[in-house]
N, C-alpha and C positions, 0 to 999 in steps of 0.2 A: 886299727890294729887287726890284726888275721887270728885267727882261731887258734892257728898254730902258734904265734908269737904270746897267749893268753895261756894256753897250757902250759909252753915250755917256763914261763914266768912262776905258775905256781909250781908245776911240777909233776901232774896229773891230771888227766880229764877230772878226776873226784876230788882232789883239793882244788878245782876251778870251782866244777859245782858248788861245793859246801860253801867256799868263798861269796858266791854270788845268793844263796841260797835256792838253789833249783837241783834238780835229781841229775844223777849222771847222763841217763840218756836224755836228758832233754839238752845239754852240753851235745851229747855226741849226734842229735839232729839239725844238730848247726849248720848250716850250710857256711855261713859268717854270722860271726860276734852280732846280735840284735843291736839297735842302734843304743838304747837305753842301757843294755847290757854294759856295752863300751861307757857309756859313763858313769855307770857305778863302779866299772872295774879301773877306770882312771882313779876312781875318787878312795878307792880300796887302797890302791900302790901308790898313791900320793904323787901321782903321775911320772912312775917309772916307766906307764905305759899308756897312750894317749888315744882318745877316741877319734875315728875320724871326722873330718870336717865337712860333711856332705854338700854345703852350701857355699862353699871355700872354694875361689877362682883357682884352675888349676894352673 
């Protein structure tokens, strides 16, 4: 998932954070979603939204 695609879900860089429990700017020095990030936030949306697959043949 992209950063972009994990805000526009919640709705806010602040309701990501709160969601994940981390402060806004640490959301907003995201370069991309942490890998562990990504699968709490699969595991939040009940996988509306899915982590990626780092190790997954492309």
């Amino acid at each position: 998932m992209t950063k972009s695609q994990a805000i526009q879900h919640f709705g806010s860089i602040s309701a990501l954070a709160k969601a994940v429990g981390v402060t806004y700017e640490a959301v907003r020095q995201w370069a991309e979603v942490p890998e562990l990030r990504q699968y709490q936030i699969e595991r939040i949306t009940a996988g509306a939204l899915k982590a990626d697959q780092k190790g997954a043949a492309a």
